[in-house]
ZAMARGU-4260 file (C-alpha; in steps of 0.2 Angstrom, whole numbers, plus 5000, padded with zeros to 4 digits):
<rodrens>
0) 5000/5000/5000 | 5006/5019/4994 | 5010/5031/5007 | 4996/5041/5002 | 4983/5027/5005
5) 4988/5024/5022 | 4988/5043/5026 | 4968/5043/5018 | 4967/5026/5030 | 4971/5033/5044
10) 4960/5049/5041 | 4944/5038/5040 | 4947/5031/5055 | 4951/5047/5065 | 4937/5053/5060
15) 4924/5037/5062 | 4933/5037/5081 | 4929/5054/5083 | 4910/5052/5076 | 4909/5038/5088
20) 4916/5047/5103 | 4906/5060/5101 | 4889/5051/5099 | 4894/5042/5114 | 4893/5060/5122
25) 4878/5065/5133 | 4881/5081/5128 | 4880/5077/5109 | 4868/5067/5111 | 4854/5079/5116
30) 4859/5092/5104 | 4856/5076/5090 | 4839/5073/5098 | 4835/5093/5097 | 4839/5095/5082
35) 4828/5079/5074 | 4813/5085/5084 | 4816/5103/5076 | 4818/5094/5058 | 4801/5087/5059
40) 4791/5100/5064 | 4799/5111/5051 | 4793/5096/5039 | 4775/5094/5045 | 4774/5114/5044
45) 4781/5113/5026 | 4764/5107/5017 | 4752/5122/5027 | 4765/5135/5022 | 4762/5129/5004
50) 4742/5127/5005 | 4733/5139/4995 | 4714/5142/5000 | 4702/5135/4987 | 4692/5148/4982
55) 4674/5144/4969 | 4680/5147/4953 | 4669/5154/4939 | 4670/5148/4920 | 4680/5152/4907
60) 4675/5158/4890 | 4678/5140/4882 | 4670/5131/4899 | 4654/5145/4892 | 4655/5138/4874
65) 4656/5120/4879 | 4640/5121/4891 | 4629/5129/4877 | 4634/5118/4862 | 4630/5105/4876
70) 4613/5110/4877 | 4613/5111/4858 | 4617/5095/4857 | 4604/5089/4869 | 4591/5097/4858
75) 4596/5089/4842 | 4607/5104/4835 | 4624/5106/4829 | 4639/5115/4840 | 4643/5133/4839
80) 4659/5133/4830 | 4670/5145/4838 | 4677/5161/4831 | 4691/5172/4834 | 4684/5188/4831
85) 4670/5186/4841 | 4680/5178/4856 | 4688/5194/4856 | 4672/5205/4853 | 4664/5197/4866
90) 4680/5198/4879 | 4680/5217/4876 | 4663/5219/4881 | 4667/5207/4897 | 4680/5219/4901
95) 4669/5234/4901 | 4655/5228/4910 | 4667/5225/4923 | 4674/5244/4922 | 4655/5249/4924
100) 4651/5235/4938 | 4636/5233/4930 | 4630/5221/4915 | 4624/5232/4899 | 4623/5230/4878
105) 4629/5242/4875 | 4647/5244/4872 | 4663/5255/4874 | 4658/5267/4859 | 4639/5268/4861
110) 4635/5253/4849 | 4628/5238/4853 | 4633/5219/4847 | 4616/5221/4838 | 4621/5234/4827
115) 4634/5223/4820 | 4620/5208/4817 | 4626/5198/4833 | 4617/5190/4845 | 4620/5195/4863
120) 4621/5187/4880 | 4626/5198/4895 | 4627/5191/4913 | 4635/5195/4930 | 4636/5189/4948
125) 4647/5186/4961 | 4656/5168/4958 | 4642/5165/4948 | 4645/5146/4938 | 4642/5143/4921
130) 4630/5131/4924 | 4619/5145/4933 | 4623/5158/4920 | 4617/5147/4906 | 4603/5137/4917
135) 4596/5150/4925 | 4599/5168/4924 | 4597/5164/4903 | 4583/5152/4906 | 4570/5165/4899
140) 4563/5165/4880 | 4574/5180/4876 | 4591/5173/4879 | 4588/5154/4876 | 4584/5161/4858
145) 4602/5167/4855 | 4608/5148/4861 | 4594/5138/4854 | 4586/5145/4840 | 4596/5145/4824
150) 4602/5129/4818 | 4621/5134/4814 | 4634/5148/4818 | 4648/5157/4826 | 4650/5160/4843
155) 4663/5169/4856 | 4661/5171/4873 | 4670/5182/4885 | 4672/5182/4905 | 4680/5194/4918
160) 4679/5192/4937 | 4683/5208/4946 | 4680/5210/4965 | 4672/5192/4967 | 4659/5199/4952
165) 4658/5189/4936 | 4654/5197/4919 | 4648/5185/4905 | 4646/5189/4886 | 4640/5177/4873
170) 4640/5183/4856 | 4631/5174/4842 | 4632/5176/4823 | 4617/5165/4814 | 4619/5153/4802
175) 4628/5160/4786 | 4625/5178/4793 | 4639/5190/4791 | 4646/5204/4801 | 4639/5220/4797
180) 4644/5239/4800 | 4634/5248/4814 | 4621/5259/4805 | 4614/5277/4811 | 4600/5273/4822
185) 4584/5282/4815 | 4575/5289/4828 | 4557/5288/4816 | 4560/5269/4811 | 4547/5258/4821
190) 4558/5244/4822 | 4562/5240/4839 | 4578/5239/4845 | 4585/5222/4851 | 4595/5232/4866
195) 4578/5238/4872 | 4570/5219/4874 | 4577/5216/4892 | 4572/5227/4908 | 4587/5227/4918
200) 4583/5224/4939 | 4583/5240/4943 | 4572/5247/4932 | 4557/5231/4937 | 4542/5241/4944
205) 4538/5229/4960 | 4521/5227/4967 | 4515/5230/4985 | 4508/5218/4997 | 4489/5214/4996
210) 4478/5217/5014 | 4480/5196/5012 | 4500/5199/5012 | 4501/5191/4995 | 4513/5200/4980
215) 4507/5197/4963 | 4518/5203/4948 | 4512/5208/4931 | 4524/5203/4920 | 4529/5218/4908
220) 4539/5216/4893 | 4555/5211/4891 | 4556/5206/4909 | 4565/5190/4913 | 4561/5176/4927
225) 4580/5181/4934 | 4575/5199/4933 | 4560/5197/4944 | 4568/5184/4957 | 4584/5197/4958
230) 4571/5214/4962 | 4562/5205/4973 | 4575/5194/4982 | 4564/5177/4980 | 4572/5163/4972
235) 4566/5156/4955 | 4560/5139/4959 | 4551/5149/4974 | 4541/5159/4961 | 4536/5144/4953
240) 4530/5135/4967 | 4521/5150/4974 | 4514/5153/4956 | 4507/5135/4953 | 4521/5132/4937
245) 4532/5117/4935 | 4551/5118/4940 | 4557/5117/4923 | 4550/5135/4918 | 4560/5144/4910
250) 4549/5160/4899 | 4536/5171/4906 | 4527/5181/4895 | 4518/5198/4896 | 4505/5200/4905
255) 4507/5184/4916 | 4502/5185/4935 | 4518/5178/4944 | 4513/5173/4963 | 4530/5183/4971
260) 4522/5179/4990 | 4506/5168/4993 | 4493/5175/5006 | 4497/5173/5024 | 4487/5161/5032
265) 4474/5166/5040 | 4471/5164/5059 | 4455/5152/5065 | 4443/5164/5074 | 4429/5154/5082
270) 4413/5159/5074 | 4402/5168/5089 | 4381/5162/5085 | 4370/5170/5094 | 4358/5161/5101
275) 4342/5168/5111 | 4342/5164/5129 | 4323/5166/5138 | 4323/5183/5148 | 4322/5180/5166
280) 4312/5191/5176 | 4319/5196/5192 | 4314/5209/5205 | 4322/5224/5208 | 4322/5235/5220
285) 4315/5253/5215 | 4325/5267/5219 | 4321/5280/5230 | 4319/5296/5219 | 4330/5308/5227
290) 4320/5323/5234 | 4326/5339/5230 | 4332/5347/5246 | 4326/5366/5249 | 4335/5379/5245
295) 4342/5388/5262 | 4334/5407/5259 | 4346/5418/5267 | 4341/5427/5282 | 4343/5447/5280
300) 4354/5456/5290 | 4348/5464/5306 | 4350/5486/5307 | 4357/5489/5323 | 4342/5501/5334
305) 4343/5507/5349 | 4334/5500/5367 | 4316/5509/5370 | 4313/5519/5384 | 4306/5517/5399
310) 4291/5529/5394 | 4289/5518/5376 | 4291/5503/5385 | 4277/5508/5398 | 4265/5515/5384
315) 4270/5501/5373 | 4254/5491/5381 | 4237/5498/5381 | 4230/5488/5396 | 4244/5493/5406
320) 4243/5511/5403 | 4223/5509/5407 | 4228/5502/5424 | 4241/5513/5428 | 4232/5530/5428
325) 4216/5520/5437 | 4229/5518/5449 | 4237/5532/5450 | 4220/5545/5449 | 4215/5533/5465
330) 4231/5539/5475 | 4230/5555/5471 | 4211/5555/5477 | 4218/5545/5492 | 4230/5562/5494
335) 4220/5576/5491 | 4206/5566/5503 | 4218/5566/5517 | 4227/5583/5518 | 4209/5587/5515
340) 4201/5582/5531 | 4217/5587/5540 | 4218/5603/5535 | 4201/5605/5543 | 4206/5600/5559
</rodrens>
């Protein structure tokens, strides 16, 4: 063996000896058994650092397609076949909508996808599916006619989520329909005007309670059943329950009486009959009738006079005077009698 090899030898088993020695130290090994415990929490901590929280994701434009040329299919009709220009006209229109935060046709420079000879679906909600987009908010006769009705065409689709709010755009061109430049609108055709169709939530006139409690809406033209559940805050299958229709409704027409909230039940009052009941006669006692009392007549007030005189009082009595003057004419006979008889002697 080289001198080389035993020198590499002899370093292997230094440090094997060293390993060894210092495994064999308490000390040691408590640091290895802290540091093992740290290594596994770090890796059991590892997978949540890297969890993302699943959120509910909305379609895509080609998730759009694929669910109407579904339904297509199910009716018997070919697929949409997907065009480039409209999956970018209809993009556009998902992006400003989204600007607005509200769904509109028309567009960025005042036209409308109508003006061009496209079909037009618009939609929004928050995380709204496509499966609700297309099942239920375009469920109405309106907007199943731009998926259903022609037996060929075009289509392009367009979505934009901003602030938890998806915008959907479905654009349509017909059969062998081309694409046409927007034209002035005349303000004294009497064509109507496709854009004006659909009465947007805000502008539904809704109805006030009955005395029973009960809501009935007259559907009006161009309103939708999404329209009338969203202004009224009732769900769709709710309406149709109420209203006496079968879940899978999907037009309402003008004029139609839609049952928003039935009457409210009415509380069992018992019915009161009333039945004669023979009259008793019973005695009763009369009441005294209250004698008026008299009236207490005041009393005048006495004038102060002043005491009679002896002489008024004395001559106040007729008899008494008569006897006083018999009396005193016999004393005075009495006195002139005597002095009389002694003056003689």
């Amino acid at each position: 063996m080289s001198h080389s090899g035993l020198e590499n030898l002899t370093d292997h088993r230094e440090t094997a000896l060293f390993m060894q020695r210092g495994y064999n130290n308490p000390i040691m090994q408590r640091v290895m058994q802290r540091f093992i415990i740290l290594l596994m929490m770090l890796l059991s901590l590892a997978p949540l650092e890297f969890t993302q929280p699943v959120q509910a994701q909305s379609g895509t434009a080609g998730e759009l397609i694929n669910t109407v040329n579904q339904l297509r299919q199910s009716l018997g009709l070919a697929p949409y076949v997907v065009d480039s220009y409209l999956m970018g006209f209809a993009q556009a229109h998902s992006d400003y909508m989204a600007s607005l935060g509200t769904w509109t046709h028309t567009r960025a420079d005042g036209t409308s996808a109508f003006d061009y000879g496209i079909k037009e679906n618009v939609a929004m909600g928050t995380n709204m599916s496509v499966q609700h987009c297309v099942y239920t908010v375009w469920s109405d006769w309106v907007h199943w006619q731009t998926m259903t009705a022609y037996a060929t065409g075009s289509v392009g689709a367009g979505v934009t989520i901003s602030g938890g709010v998806t915008y959907y755009t479905l654009n349509v061109l017909p059969g062998d329909s081309v694409i046409t430049q927007p034209q002035p609108r005349s303000t004294t055709s009497g064509e109507t005007n496709p854009t004006n169709l659909l009465v947007a939530v805000s502008q539904i006139i809704t109805a006030t309670p009955s005395e029973d409690g009960s809501i009935i809406h007259t559907v009006r033209y161009g309103e939708t059943l999404w329209t009338i559940s969203e202004a009224y805050d009732v769900p769709i299958d709710q309406i149709l329950t109420n209203s006496e229709l079968s879940q899978g409704t999907t037009q309402v027409f003008e004029g139609q009486e839609l049952v928003i909230q039935p009457p409210a039940d009415p509380t069992a009052t018992p019915t009161i009959t009333n039945t004669p009941t023979p009259v008793t006669p019973t005695p009763t006692r009369p009441r005294p009738t209250m004698t008026p009392l008299p009236t207490r007549t005041p009393l005048p007030t006495p004038t102060p006079t002043s005491p009679p005189t002896a002489l008024q009082q004395a001559f106040s009595d007729g008899q008494r005077v008569g006897l006083g003057l018999v009396i005193a004419s016999g004393l005075g006979l009495t006195v002139v009698l005597y002095l009389g008889f002694i003056k003689k002697r």
